[in-house]
PLY file of the C-alpha trace (Angstrom):
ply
format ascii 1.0
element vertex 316
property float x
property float y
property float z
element edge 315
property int vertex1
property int vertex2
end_header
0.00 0.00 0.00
1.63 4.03 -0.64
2.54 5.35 2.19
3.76 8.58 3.47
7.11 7.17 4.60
8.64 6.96 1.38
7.96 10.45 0.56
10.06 12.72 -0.99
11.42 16.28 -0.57
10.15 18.95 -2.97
10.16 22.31 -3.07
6.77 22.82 -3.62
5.81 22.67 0.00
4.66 25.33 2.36
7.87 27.33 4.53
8.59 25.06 6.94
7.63 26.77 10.60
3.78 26.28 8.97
1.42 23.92 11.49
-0.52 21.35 9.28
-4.28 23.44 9.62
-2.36 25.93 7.74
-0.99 23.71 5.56
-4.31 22.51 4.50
-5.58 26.19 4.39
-2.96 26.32 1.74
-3.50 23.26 -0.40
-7.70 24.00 -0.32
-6.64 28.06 -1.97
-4.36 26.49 -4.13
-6.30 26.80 -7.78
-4.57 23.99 -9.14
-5.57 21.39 -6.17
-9.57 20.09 -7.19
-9.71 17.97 -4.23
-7.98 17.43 -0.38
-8.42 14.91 2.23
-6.59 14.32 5.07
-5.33 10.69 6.11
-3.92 8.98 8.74
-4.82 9.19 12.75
-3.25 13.06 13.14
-6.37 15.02 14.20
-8.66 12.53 15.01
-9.88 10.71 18.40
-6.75 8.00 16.99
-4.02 10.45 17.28
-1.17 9.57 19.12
2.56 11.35 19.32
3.58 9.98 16.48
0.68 11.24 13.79
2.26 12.05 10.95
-0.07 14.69 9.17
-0.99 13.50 5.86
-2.72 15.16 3.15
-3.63 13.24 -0.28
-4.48 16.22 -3.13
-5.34 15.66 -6.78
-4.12 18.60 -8.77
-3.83 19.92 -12.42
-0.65 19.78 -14.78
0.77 16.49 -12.60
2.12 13.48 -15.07
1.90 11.49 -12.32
1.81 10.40 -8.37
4.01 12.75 -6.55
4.58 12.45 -2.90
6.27 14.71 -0.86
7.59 15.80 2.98
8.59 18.64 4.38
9.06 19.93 8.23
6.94 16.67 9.09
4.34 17.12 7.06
3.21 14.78 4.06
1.33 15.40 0.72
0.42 12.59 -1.59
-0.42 14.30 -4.97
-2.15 12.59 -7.35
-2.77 13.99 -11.03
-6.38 15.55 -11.37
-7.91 13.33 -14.20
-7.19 10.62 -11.60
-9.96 12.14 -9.81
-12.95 10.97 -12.19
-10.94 8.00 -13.42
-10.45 6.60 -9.89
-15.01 6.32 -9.37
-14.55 3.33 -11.84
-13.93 0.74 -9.45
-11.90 -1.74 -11.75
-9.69 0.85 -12.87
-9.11 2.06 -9.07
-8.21 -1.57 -7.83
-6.21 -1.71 -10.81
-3.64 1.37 -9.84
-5.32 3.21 -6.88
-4.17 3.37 -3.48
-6.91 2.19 -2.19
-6.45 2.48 1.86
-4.98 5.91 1.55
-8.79 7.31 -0.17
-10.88 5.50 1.52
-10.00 6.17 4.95
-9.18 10.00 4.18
-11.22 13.17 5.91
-12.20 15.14 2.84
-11.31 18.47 3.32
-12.21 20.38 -0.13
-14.36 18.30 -2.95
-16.34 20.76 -5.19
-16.61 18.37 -7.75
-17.46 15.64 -5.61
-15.63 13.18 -7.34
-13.26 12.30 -4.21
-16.73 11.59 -2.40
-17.94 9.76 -5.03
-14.52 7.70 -4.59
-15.12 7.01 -1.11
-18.40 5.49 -1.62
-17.64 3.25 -4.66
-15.04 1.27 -2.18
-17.23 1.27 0.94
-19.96 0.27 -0.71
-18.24 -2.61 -2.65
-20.70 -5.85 -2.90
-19.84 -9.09 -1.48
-18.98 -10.61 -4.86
-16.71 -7.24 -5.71
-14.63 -8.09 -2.51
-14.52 -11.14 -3.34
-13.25 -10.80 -6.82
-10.82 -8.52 -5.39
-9.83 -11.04 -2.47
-8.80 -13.47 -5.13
-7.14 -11.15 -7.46
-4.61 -10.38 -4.29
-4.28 -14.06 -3.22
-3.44 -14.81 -6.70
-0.67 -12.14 -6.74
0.54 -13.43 -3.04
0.63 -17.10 -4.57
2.61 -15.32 -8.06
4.93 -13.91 -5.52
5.37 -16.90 -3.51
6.31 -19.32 -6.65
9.08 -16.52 -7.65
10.53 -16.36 -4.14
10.67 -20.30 -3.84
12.23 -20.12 -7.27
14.89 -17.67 -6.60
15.78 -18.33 -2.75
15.41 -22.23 -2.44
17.27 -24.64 -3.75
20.40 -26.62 -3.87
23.56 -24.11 -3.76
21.28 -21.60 -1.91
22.93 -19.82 1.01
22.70 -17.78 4.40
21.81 -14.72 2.01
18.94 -16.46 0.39
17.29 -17.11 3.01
17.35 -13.84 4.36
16.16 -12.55 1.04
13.26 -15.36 1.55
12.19 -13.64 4.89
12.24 -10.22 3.38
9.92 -11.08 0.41
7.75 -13.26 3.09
7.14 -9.97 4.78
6.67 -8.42 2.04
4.25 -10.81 0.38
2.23 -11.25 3.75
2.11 -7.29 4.54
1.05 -5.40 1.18
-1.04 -8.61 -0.33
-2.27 -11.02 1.90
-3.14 -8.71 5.19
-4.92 -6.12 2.84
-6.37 -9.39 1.21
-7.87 -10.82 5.11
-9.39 -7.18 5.66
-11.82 -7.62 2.73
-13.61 -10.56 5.13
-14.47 -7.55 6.77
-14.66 -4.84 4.42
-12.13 -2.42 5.89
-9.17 -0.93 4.41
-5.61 -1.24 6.45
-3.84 1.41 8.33
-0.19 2.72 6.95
0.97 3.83 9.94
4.31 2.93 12.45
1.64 0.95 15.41
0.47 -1.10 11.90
0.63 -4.59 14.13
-1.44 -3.06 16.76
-4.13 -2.06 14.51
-4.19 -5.59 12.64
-5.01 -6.96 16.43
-7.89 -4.59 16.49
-8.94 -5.23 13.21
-8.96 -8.69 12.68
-7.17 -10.92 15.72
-10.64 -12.15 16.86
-11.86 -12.79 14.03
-9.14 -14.57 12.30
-6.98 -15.87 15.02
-4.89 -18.28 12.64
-3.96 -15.74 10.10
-3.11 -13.48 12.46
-0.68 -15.87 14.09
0.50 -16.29 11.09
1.50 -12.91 9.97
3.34 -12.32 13.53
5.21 -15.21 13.72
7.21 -13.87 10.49
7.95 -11.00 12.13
9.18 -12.33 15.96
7.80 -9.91 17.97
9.40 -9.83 21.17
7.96 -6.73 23.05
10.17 -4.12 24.92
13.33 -5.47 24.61
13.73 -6.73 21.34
12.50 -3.78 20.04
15.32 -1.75 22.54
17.79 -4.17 20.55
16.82 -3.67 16.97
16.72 0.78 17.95
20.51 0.29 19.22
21.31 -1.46 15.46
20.61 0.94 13.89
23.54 2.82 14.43
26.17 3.39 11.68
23.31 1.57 9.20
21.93 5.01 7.65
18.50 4.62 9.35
18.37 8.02 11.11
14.66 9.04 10.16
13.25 5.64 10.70
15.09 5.16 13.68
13.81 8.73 14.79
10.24 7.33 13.44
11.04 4.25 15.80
11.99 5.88 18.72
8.60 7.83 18.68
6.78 4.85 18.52
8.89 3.00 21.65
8.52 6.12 23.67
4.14 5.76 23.35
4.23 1.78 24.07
4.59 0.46 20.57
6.78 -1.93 20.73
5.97 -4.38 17.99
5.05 -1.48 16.21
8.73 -0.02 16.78
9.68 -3.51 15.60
7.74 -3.94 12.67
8.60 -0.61 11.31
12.37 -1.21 11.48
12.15 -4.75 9.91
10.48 -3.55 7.12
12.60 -0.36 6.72
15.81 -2.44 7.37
14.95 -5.01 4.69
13.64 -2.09 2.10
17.25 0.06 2.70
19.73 -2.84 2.86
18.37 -5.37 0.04
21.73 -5.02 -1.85
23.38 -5.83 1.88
21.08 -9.38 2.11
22.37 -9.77 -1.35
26.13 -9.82 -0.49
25.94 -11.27 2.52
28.81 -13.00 2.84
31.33 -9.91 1.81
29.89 -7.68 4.72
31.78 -7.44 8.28
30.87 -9.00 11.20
29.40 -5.98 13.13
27.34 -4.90 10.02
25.89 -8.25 9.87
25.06 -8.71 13.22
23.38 -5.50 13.73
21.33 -5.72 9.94
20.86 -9.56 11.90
19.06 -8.18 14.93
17.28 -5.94 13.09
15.65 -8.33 11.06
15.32 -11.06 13.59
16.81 -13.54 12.30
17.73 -15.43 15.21
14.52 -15.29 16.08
12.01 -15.35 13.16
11.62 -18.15 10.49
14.41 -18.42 6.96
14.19 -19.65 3.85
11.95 -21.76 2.93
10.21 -22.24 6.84
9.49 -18.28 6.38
8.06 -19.40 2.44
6.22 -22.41 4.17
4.01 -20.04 6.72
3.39 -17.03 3.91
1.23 -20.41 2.18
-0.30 -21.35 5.49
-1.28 -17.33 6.00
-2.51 -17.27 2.15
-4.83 -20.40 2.95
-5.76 -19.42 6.52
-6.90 -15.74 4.49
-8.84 -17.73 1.87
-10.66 -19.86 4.33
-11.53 -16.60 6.26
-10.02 -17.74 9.56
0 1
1 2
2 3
3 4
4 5
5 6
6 7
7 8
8 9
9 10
10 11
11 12
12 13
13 14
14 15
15 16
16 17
17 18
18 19
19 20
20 21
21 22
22 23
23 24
24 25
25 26
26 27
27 28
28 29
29 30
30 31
31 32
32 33
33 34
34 35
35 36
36 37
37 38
38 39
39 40
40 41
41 42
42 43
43 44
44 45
45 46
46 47
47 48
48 49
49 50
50 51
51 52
52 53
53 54
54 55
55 56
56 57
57 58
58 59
59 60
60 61
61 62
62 63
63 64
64 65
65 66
66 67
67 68
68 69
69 70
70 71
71 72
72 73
73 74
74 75
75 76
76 77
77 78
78 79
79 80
80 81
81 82
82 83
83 84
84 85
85 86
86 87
87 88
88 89
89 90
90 91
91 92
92 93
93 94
94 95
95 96
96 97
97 98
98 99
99 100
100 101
101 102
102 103
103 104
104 105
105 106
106 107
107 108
108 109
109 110
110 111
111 112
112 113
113 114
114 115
115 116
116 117
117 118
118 119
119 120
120 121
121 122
122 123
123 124
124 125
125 126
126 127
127 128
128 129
129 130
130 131
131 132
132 133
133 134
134 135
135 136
136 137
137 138
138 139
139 140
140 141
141 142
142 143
143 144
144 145
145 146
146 147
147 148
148 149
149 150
150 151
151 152
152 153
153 154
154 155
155 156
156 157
157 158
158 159
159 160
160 161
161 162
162 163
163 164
164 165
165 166
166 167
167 168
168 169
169 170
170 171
171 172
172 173
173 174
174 175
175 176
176 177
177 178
178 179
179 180
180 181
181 182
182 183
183 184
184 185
185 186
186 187
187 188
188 189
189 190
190 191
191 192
192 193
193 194
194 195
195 196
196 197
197 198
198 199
199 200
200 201
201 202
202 203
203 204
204 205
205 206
206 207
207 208
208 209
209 210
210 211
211 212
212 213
213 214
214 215
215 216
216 217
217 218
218 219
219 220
220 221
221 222
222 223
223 224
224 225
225 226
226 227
227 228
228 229
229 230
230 231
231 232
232 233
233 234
234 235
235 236
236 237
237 238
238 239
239 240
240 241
241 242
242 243
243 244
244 245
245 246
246 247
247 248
248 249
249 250
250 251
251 252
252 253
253 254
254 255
255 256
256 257
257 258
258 259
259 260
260 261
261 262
262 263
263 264
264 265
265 266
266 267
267 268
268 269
269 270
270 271
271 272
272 273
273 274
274 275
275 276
276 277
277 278
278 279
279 280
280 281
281 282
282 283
283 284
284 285
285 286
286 287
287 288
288 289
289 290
290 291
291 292
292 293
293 294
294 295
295 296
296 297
297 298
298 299
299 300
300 301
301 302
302 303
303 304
304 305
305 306
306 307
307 308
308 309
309 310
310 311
311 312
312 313
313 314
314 315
């Protein structure tokens, strides 16, 4: 799913002393933005320390998606013929990010096209969900055959199978959790506490897949998230350490956690890759970090992304 912490810096942002009402004051006078919303928890009984405030615009003369941060504040720009295109609903699940509109706060719609968005994907039909459900299992089961074929196998190393538990994550995260949420037609959150919400959301109601998704990322509470903020050092991870830290400070561990696996695997791909030719420290902190001592490799990690794709067909 997009999300605001892969934005980029432009120059196109408000000064940066602005608070985020202002910046929305500026977006909504703005002649080229049609539509704003605001997303994520920031401003809203959900808020927590670590809102990030998040506005998602569709505006004239863009090509295409631009996001952007500045002075802690996020814009996801979309281009403006987006705006009607986006009410169709198979060309939305086709390229749309569909959490981000659904679950924004419109702000400015005099078109009403953004609105219109909104209620095409809340009120999807049982069979659309469906339809939908199976279009992301089938991409989770795609992804699943390419990681077995390129990470298992006779001659297949240490960095293999850390590449295997990356693309599990991966795989399990952006297809199949998105993919257990239609069960209950909601859309998932994008934010740092992401494992607390999924308890919320769905650990009730679908205890095995649940299980599932958090044994492939070893949560360990307080202390292994203490661990994995203390490896970061020297590894290039100052803003989502920074992110981290926020997120430890409130309670959220696993959230802390979760956040830095992901981020860790995203950044230091090329470092899984070469596994072998890095030092010792630099492998043990990328290591602890990732979890490996504690979370399943290779083909184990493959093994329980299949049992989490069947556990989110069966709805359980």
């Amino acid at each position: 799913m997009p999300s605001s912490e892969s934005a980029k810096h432009t120059d196109r942002h408000p000064p940066e002393r602005q608070s985020p009402e202002r910046v929305g004051e500026r977006l909504v006078a703005d002649r080229k933005v049609r539509a704003v919303a605001q997303a994520g928890s920031y401003g809203t009984e959900l808020a927590w320390v670590g809102s990030q405030p998040t506005f998602v615009t569709f505006e004239r003369d863009l090509l295409s998606p631009q996001p952007e941060t500045r002075a802690g504040v996020s814009v996801e720009r979309f281009p403006f013929e987006k705006l009607e295109a986006w009410r169709d609903w198979d060309v939305a699940r086709a390229e749309a990010p569909l959490a981000l509109l659904a679950t924004g706060r419109v702000l400015y719609d005099p078109t009403g096209n953004y609105g219109r968005i909104q209620r095409t994907l809340w009120n999807l039909s049982a069979s659309q969900r469906a339809a939908y459900r199976a279009e992301l299992l089938n991409l989770a089961a795609e992804g699943l055959t390419a990681a077995r074929a390129a990470h298992t196998g006779p001659g297949h190393g240490v960095q293999e199978q850390l590449l295997a538990l990356a693309d599990a994550r991966e795989l399990s995260l952006n297809l199949l959790y998105p993919a257990l949420l239609t069960h209950l037609h909601l859309w998932p959150e994008f934010e740092v506490r992401l494992p607390h919400a999924w308890r919320a959301a769905a650990g009730l109601r679908f205890p095995k897949a649940i299980y599932r998704l958090e044994q492939l990322y070893a949560f360990g509470g307080q202390e292994e998230a203490r661990r994995a903020l203390l490896a970061t050092r020297g590894l290039g991870l100052l803003a989502q350490e920074r992110r981290a830290r926020t997120a430890y400070t409130a309670g959220y561990y696993d959230g802390a956690l979760r956040y830095l696996r992901d981020e860790t695997a995203r950044a230091h791909r090329p470092d899984l890759a070469r596994w072998a030719s890095l030092s010792s420290a630099r492998r043990e902190k990328l290591g602890t970090l990732l979890g490996v001592t504690r979370a399943p490799l290779g083909p184990a990690a493959l093994n329980l992304v299949e049992e989490l794709l069947e556990a989110v067909r069966d709805g359980e």
